[in-house]
C-alpha positions in Angstrom: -5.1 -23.6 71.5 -5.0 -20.4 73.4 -7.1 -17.3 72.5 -5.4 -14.6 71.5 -4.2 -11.7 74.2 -6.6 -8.5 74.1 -5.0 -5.2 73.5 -6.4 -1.7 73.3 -9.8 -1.6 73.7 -10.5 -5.3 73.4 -8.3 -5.3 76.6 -9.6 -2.6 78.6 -13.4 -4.4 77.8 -12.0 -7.9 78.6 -10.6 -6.8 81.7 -13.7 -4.9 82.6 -15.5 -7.9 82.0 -13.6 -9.9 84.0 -13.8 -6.9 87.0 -17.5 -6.7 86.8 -18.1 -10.6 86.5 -15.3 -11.7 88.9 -15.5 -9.1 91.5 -18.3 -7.0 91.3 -21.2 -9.6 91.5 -19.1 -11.9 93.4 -18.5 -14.4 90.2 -15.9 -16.1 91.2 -14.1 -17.1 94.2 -10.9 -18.9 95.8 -10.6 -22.0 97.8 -12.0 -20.0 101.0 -14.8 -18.5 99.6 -13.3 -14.9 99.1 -13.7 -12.8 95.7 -10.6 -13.1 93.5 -9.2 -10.8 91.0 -7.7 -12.6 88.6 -4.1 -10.3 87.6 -5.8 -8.6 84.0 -9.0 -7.4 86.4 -6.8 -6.0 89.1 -3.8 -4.7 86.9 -6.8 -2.9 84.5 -8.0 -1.6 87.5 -4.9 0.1 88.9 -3.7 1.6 85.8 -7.6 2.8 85.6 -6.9 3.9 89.1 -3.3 5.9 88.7 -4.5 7.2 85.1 -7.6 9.0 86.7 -5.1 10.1 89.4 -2.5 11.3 86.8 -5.2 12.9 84.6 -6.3 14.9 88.2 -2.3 16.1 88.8 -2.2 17.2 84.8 -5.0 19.3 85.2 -3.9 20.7 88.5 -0.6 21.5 87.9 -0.9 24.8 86.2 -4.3 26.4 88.2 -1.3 29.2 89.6 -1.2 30.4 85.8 -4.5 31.7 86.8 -3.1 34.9 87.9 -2.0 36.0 85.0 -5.2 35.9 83.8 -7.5 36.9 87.1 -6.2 39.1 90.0 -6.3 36.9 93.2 -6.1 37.8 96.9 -2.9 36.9 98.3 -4.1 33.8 100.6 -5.4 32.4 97.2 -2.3 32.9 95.4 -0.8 30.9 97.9 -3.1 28.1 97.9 -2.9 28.1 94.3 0.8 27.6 94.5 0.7 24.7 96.8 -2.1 22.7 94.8 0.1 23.2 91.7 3.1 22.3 93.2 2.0 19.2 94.7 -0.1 18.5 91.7 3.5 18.5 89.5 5.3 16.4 92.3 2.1 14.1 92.2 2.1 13.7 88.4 6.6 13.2 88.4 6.0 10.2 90.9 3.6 8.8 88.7 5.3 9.1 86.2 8.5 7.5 88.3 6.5 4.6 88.9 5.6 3.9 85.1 8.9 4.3 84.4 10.2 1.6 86.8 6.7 -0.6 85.8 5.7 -1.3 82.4 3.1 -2.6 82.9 1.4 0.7 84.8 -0.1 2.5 82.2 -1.0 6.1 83.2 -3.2 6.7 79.8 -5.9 4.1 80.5 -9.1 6.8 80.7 -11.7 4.1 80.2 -15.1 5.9 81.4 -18.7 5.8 81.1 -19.6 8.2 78.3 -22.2 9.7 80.5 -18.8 10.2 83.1 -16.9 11.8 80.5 -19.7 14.3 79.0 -20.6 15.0 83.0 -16.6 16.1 83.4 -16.7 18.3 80.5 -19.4 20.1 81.5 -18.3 20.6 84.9 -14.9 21.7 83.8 -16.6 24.6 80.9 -18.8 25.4 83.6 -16.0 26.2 86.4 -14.3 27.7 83.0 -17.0 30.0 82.6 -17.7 31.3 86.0 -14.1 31.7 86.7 -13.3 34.0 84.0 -16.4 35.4 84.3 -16.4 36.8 87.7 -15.4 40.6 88.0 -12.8 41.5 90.3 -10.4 39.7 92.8 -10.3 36.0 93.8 -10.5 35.8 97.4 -11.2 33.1 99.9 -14.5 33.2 101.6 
């Protein structure tokens, strides 16, 4: 009898269980000696992988709608426009490649909670002094 398939969280343990015991302590191994990822490790990883990259392009696709909040120096507008540009084409491809690939899931966040409380600070922080700075964005 087979066990049943993980889904959800059961899976995204499971296959971090099979990560950390198959790869990352060198658990198991083929016929030569080399690690192997077994499919559920390395698939969990790469949607792990693209989802962190996807979350990055989501967040980075609108920093141009900054200057309608803070007046920026003209270099910065510009750099602001190609980040969120490429940011946007970034996230499409992603997307693309879902799409055309079931089995790439772009919503796979799984994260140490120390990770996840150290991003959120970070980002109210960068928040904070953004909007909190007086005068012109400029690059130094």
């Amino acid at each position: 009898m087979s066990e049943p398939v993980p889904t959800g969280t059961d899976f995204r343990v499971a296959a971090r269980d099979d990560f950390i015991g198959g790869v990352g302590c060198g658990g198991l191994s083929d016929a030569d000696g080399e690690a192997a990822v077994t499919p559920s490790a390395a698939q969990a990883t790469r949607n792990n992988c693209y989802s962190l990259l996807h979350q990055l392009f989501e967040e980075q696709k609108d920093v141009s709608l900054l200057r309608f909040i803070k007046r920026e120096d003209s270099e910065v507008k510009v750099v602001t426009k190609k980040i969120a540009e490429a940011s946007r084409i970034g996230g499409k491809e992603l997307e693309e490649f879902a799409r055309q690939d079931p089995s790439l899931r772009l919503d796979d966040l799984w994260l140490p909670p120390g990770e996840v409380a150290t991003r959120a600070s970070i980002a109210a922080a960068k928040k904070k002094a953004i909007l909190g700075q007086k005068g012109r964005f400029v690059l130094s």
